[in-house]
C-alpha positions as CSV (number, residue, x, y, z in Angstrom):
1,X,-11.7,7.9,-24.0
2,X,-9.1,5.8,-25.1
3,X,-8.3,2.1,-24.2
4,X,-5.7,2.6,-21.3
5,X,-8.0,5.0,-19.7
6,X,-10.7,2.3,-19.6
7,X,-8.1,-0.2,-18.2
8,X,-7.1,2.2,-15.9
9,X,-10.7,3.2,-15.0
10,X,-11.4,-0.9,-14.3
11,X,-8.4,-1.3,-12.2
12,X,-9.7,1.6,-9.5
13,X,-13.2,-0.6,-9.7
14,X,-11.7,-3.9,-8.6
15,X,-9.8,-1.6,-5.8
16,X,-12.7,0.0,-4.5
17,X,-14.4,-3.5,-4.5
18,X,-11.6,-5.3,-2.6
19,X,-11.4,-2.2,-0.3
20,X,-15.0,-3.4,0.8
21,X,-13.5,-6.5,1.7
22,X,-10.5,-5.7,3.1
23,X,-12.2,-3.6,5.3
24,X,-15.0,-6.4,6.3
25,X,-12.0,-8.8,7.5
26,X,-10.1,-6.0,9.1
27,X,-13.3,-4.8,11.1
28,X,-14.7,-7.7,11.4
29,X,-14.0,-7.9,15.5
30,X,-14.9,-3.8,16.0
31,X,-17.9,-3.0,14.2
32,X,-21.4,-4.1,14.1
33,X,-21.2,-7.2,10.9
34,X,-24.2,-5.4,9.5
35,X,-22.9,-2.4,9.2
36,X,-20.1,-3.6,7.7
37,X,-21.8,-5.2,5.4
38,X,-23.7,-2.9,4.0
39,X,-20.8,-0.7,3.1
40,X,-19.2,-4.3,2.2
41,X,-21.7,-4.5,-0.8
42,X,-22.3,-1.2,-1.5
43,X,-18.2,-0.9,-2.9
44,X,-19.0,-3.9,-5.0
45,X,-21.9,-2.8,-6.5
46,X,-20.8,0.1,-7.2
47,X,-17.2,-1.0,-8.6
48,X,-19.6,-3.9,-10.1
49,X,-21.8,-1.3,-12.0
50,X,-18.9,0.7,-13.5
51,X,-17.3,-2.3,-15.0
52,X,-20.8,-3.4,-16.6
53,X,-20.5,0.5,-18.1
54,X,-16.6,-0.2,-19.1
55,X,-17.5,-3.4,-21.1
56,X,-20.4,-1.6,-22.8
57,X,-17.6,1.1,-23.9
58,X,-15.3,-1.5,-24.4
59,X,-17.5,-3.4,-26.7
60,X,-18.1,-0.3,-28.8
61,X,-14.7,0.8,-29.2
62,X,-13.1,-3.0,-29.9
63,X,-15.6,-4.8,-31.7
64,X,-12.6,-8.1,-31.8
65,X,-13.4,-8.1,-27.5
66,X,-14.3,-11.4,-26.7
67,X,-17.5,-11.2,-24.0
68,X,-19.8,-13.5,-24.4
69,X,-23.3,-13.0,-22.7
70,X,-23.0,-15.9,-20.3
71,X,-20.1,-13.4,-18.6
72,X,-22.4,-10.7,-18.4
73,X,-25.5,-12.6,-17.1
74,X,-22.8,-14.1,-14.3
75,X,-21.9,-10.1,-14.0
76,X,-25.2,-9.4,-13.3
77,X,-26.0,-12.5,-11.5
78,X,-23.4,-11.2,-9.1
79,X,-24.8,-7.9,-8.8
80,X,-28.0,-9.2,-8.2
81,X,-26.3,-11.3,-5.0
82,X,-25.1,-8.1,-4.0
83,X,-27.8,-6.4,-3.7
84,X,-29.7,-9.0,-2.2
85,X,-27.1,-9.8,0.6
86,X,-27.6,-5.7,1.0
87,X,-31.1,-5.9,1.6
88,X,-31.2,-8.9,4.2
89,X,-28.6,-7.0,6.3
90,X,-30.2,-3.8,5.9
91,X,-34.0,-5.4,6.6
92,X,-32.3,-7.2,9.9
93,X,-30.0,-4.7,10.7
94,X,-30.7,-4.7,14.2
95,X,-31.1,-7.8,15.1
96,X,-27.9,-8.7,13.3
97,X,-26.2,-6.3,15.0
98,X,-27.3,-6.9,18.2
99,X,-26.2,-10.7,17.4
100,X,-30.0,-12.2,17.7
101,X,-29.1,-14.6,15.0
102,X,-28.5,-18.3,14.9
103,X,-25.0,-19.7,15.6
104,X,-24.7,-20.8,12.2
105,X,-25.6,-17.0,11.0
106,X,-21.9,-16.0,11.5
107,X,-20.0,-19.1,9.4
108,X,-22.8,-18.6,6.4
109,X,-21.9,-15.1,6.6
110,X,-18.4,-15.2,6.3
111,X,-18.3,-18.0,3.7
112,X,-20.9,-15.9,1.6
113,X,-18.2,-12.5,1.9
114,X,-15.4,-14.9,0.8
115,X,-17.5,-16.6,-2.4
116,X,-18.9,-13.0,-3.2
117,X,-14.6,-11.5,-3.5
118,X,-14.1,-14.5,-5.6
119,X,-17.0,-13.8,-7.9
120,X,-15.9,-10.0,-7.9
121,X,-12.1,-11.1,-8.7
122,X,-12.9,-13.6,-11.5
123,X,-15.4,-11.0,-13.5
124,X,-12.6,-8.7,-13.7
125,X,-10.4,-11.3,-14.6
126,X,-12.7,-11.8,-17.5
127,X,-12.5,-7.8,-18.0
128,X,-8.8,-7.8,-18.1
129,X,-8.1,-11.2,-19.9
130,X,-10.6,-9.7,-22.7
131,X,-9.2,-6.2,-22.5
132,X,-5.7,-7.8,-23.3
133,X,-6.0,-10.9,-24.5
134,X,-6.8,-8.0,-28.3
135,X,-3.4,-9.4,-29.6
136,X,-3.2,-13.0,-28.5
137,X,-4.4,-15.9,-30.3
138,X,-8.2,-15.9,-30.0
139,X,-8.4,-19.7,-28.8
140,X,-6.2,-19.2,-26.4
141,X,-8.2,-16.7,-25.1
142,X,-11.4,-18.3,-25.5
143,X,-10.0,-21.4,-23.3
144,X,-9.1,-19.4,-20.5
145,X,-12.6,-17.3,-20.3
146,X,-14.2,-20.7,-20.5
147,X,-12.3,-22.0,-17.6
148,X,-12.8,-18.7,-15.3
149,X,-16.5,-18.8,-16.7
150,X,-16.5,-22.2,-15.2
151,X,-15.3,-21.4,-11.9
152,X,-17.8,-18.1,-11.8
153,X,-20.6,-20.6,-12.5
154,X,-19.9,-23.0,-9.8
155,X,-18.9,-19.8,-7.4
156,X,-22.3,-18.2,-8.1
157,X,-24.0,-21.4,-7.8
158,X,-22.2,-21.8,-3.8
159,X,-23.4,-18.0,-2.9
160,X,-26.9,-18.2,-3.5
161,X,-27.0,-21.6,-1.4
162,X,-25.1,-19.4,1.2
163,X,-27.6,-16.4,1.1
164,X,-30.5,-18.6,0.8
165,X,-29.3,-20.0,4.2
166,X,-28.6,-16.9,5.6
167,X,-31.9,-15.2,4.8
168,X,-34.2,-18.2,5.7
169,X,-31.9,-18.7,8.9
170,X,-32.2,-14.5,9.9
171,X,-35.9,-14.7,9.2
172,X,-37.2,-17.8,10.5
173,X,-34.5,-18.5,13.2
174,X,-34.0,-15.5,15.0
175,X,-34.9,-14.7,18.5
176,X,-35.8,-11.3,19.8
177,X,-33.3,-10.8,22.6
């Protein structure tokens, strides 16, 4: 597999994931939110999954790939907030569908969904900026993945305050009808 393939390959992952999104804003109003969701998270992890794989080919193949493990534990880390945002829907499902949440339920939601495309954008901005950034000079490239490393930090830091709110507000606030 050579190196445009790869780039190629991690380009359809970051589509599939912002298909998930898109399609969360666009059907937002029509269908159930947990439902959408569900399918929401299950693009990213999926697109998030095959660009852990691509970085592990990646770093075999171009041993000069800047990637440090901070990236991939904030990879993970948003993963791991995928799946977990996965599961509360998917444990509520009914109630969140039928809208027995609290008021709040809706606003944590949505600001979680936004956070969670930003974390997805900026670790494939890390992919890329390391996939290309082979011929630049390496400080230059080591700046920027600091700065977008910042931003995932402080991005990853806002979601799991959102879904911590969400899940204690579904579990504890909800009513039954």
């Amino acid at each position: 597999m050579n190196f445009n393939t790869l780039k190629k390959m991690s380009h359809y992952a970051l589509a599939t994931s912002m298909v998930g999104f898109i399609l969360t804003f666009l059907l937002a109003n029509i269908a159930p939110i947990a439902t959408i969701s569900i399918i929401t998270f299950g693009f990213v992890l999926i697109s998030l999954s095959l660009m852990v794989v691509l970085r592990f080919v990646l770093n075999k193949k171009h041993q000069e790939i800047f990637i440090s493990e901070y990236d991939e534990l904030f990879t993970y880390s948003t993963i791991v907030l995928a799946a977990w945002s996965t599961i509360v829907n998917a444990t509520y499902f009914e109630k969140i569908n039928e809208g027995n949440v609290p008021n709040d339920f809706s606003n944590f939601h949505l600001w979680s969904m936004v956070t969670m495309a930003f974390q997805v954008i900026t670790a494939f901005i890390l992919l890329m900026k390391a996939n290309t950034g082979i011929n630049e000079p390496r400080q230059l490239n080591e700046r920027f993945i600091k700065f977008v490393s910042f931003i995932r930090y402080i991005l990853t830091a806002f979601n799991v305050v959102f879904l911590s709110i969400i899940h204690v507000a579904i579990k504890s606030f909800t009513t039954d009808g």
